[in-house]
Structure formats: C-alpha cells, structure tokens
N, C-alpha and C positions, 0 to 999 in steps of 0.2 A: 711486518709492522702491524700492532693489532685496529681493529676498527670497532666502533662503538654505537651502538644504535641509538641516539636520544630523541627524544619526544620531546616538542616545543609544549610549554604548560599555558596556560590563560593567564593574564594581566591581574596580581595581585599587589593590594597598594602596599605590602612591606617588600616587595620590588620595586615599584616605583619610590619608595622612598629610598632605596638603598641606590637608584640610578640619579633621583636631586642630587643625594651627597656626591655622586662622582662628576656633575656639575651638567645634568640633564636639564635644560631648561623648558621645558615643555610643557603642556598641561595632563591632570590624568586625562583627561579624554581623549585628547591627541596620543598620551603612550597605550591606553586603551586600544586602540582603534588600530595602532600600528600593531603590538602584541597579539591582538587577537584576531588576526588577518591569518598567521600562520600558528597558530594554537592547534594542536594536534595532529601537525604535523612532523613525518621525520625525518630524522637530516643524519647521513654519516659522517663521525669523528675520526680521524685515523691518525695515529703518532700516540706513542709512550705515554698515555694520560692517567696510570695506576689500574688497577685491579674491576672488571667488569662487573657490576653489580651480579648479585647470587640469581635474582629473580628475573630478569630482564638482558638486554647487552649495553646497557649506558654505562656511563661511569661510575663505579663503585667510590662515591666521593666518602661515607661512615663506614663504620664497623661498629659492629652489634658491643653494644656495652652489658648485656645480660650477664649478671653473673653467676659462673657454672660452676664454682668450689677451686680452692687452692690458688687464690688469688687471680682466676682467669679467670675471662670473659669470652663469651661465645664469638666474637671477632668475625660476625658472619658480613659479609661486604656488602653495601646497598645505595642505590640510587634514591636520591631527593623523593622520588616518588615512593619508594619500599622503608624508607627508613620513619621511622615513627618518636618523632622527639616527646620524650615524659619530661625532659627537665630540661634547664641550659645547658649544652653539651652533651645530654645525654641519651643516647639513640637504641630503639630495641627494634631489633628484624618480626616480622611478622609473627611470627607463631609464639617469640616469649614476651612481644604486646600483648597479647590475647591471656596467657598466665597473668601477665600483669594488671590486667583489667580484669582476672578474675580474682586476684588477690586483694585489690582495691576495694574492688567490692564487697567481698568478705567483709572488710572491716581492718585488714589487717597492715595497714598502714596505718591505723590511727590506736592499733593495739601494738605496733613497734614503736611509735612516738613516745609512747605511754611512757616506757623505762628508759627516756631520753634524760640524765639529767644535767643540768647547763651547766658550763665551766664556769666557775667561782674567783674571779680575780682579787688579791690577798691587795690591802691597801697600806 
C-alpha cells in the first residue's frame, strides 16, 4: 500500500471559506487558531490516494498542463504546494511556471492577444 508524506499548510481564508460552505460554524480566529496549531507539520497518508507529487511524497492531486507540441501536455504530477495555478484550472510544474513568467514578461501574451479576433454572431 503506498504512503504519502503531507504537510499541514497555515490557515487561509479561501479555506476557511470553502469549510463555512460545508457548514463549519466557527469564527476565523477560532479556525485560525485550530489550523495553525499543526501548520508545518507532517502527517502520513497511506491507501490508494493517485500518483505522488514529482517534487515531494504528498499527493500528486494536478498535472502540469504546459503544453509540449502535438496536442500534449507535460502531465508532470504535483502537490497543492508544487503546482502553480496561472488560470482556473490551469496548473504549470515548476520549471514551465518559470518559462511562463518569462514569456509574460516579454510582452508576449499581450502580442498573442493581438491576433485574437472575436467570433461574430450572424443576426
């Protein structure tokens, strides 16, 4: 059976809001306070939980959506903490965040936009 090594993260409030909706009645300082009692620490996982993140042994919950030619994507496996969200849903591993933030800055997002042009609906 494999085992999974995860890190407790610190008390953030789009956690705490994702625990109201599942009907946490509490205050943040109260989940505060409870969260970040064990915040760095580690705790092992063991049972069938998917693919161990590439950079760490916690749960590989993404996969790298970089795209590498021929309609694939670099599929690199990563933990909440390795994975790097640029969009909704859309997650890049370490090293083609880094391309990606250098392309950004180039300018060249905003010189792909350029030749964007909007679909035309006929009336």
């Amino acid at each position: 059976m494999p085992c999974y090594l995860h890190t407790t993260k610190p008390a953030s409030r789009a956690e705490f809001d994702q625990w109201t909706l599942m009907g946490y009645l509490g205050t943040w300082e109260a989940y505060c306070t409870a969260k970040n009692r064990t915040a760095g620490q580690n705790s092992f996982l063991c049972g069938e939980l998917g693919p161990h993140c590439a950079d760490c042994a916690d749960v590989g919950a993404y996969l790298c959506d970089y795209p590498v030619g021929d309609g694939k994507t670099c599929d690199r496996s990563m933990c909440d903490s390795h994975a790097h969200e640029i969009a909704h849903e859309l997650h890049y591993c370490d090293a083609h965040y880094k391309m990606w933030e250098v392309f950004k800055q180039a300018g060249g997002v905003d010189a792909a936009l350029r030749n964007v042009i909007a679909y035309k609906t006929e009336k």
